[in-house]
Each structure stands twice: as structure tokens, then as C-alpha cells.
ZAMARGU-4260 file (C-alpha; in steps of 0.2 Angstrom, whole numbers, plus 5000, padded with zeros to 4 digits):
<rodrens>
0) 4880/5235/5035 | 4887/5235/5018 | 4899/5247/5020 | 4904/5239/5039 | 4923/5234/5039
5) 4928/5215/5050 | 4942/5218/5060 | 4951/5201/5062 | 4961/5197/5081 | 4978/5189/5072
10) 4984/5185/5087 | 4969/5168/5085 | 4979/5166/5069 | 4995/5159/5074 | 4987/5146/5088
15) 4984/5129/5080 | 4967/5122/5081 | 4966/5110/5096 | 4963/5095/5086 | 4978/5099/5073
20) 4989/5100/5089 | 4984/5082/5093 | 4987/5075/5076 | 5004/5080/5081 | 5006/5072/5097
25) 5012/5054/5099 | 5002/5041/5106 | 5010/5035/5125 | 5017/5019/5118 | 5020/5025/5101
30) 5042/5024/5107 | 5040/5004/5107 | 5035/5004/5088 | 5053/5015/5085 | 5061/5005/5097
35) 5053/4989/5089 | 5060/4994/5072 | 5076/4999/5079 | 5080/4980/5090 | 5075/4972/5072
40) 5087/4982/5062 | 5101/4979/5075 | 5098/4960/5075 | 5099/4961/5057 | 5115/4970/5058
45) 5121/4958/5071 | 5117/4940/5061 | 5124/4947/5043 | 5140/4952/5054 | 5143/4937/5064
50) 5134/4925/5061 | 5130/4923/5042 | 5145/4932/5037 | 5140/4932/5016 | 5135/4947/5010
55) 5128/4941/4994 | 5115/4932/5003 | 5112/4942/5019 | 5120/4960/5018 | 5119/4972/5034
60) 5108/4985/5032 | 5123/5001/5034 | 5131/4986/5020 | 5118/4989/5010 | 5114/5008/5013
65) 5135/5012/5011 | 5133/5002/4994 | 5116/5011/4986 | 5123/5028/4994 | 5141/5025/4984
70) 5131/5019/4968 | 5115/5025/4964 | 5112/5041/4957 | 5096/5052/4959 | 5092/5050/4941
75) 5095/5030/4942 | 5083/5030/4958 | 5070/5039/4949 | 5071/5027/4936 | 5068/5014/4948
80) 5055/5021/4960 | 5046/5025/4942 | 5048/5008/4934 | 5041/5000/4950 | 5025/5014/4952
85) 5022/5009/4933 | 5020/4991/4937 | 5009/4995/4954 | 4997/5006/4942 | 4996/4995/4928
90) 4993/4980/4937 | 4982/4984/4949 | 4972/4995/4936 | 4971/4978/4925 | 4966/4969/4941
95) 4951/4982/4947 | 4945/4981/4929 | 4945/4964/4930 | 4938/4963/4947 | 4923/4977/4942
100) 4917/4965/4928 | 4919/4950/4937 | 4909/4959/4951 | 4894/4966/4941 | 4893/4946/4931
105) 4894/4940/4947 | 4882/4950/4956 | 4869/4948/4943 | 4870/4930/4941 | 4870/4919/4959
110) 4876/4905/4952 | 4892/4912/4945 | 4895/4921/4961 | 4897/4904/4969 | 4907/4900/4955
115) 4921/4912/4955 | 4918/4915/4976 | 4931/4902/4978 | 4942/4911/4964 | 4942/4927/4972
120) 4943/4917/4990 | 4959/4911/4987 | 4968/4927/4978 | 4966/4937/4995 | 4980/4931/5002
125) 4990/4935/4989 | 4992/4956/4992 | 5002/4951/5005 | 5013/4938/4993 | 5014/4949/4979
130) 5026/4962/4989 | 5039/4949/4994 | 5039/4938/4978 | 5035/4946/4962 | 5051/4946/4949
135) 5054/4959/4939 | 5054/4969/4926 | 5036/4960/4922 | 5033/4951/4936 | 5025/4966/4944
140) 5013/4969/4931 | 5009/4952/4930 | 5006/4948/4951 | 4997/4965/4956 | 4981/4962/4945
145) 4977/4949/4959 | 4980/4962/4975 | 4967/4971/4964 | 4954/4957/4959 | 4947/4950/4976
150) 4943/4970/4982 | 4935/4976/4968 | 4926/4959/4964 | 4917/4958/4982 | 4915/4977/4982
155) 4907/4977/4967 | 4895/4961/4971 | 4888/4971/4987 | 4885/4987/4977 | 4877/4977/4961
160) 4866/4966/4974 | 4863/4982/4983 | 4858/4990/4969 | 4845/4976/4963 | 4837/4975/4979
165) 4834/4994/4978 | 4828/4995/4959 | 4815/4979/4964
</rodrens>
């Protein structure tokens, strides 16, 4: 057999696999989310237009696009788009760093687990706050340690309590 060739049919080749050509296809009601996205953008473009009518406050979102599309570079987007991924690395690296150790302390002493559980309680809702109201430049930096606390914190208590149940 070691000098047997394999002949390979290419015609298998070109046929996706059956569950790569659903990956592709659309769930049945999957057009409501487009047309969901599309009635809120056109509502949008309706109350800037007519009924607000200021700009400064509540722009229209072909306003805002015509605007960024006349002023922004590539090189000033990039600048952006890598000021903003800095202060979502940062932060939530000081804030699963923060979370680990307050996960391990916590885990291995009970009574500063129901100390700080209230702490970590009370930061879950704020990875939802942080997006909406976190100023820049610093604010970022600052408010995304917290989207990163209450995570690694509780996933760190179940793995240290699991661990001492298994080592005792």
C-alpha cells in the first residue's frame, strides 16, 4: 500500500457542506429584524425633519452620514476607531484584573464574598450604561473597568469555590 496513489472526485470539492449552506440561510422571520431597523431609521429621519427641526440636537441620520462622508478622512477614522478600541482594552483589562482578584479574595474568604456581592450586584447594570454615557477621551477608560468587574469577579468565585470543594 505504500506505493498506492488516492484519486480524489473534485467534483465533491466545490459542493458546500450541508451545514455551511445553512449557516448561510436566513432564518423565516429574520426580514422583520431588517425591516425593524429600517421603520426606526425612517422615524428618526421623520422627527429630525419635521418635528424637531435642530440639527445640533437631533440631526437626521442621511444629515449625519452627508456630514462624516464630506468630513472625515480614512486616516481621521482610524484615528478614532483606534482611540475608542484603546479605551475598550484598557479598561476592561483594568477591570478583569480587578474582577480576578476580587474573585479569588472573595472566594476564599465567605465573609468578604457577602461583602463585596452587593458591590458587584449593583455594577451589572452598568455594561449597558457605560456605551450610552461614557465621555471621552478618558471617560472610556475610566467606566469600562466596571463592564469587566461583575463578570470576572462571579466567574472567578464559582471557579475558586469549585476549586476548593475539589482539593478538600
Amino acid at each position: 500500500m505504500a506505493g498506492a496513489q488516492r484519486t480524489v472526485d473534485v467534483s465533491t470539492l466545490a459542493t458546500p457542506l450541508p451545514a455551511a449552506r445553512a449557516a448561510w440561510r436566513l432564518e423565516p422571520g429574520a426580514w422583520l429584524g431588517v425591516l425593524g431597523a429600517a421603520l426606526v431609521l425612517a422615524l428618526w429621519e421623520f422627527a429630525a425633519r419635521f418635528l424637531w427641526r435642530d440639527a445640533q440636537v437631533l440631526p437626521a441620520p442621511t444629515q449625519a452620514i452627508a456630514t462624516a462622508w464630506a468630513v472625515l478622512t480614512l486616516r481621521e477614522l482610524a484615528e478614532h476607531v483606534g482611540a475608542s478600541l484603546w479605551r475598550i482594552v484598557a479598561g476592561f483589562a483594568l477591570g478583569a484584573l480587578a474582577g480576578v482578584g476580587l474573585g479569588i479574595a472573595a472566594g476564599w474568604y465567605p465573609a468578604l464574598a457577602r461583602l463585596v456581592r452587593p458591590l458587584v450586584e449593583i455594577l451589572r447594570p452598568i455594561v449597558v450604561i457605560d456605551g450610552l454615557f461614557a465621555p471621552a477621551p478618558a471617560g472610556g477608560v475610566v467606566f469600562h473597568p466596571a463592564t469587566a468587574i461583575d463578570p470576572a469577579a462571579i466567574a472567578t468565585v464559582q471557579a475558586t469555590l469549585r476549586r476548593r470543594l475539589l482539593a478538600s
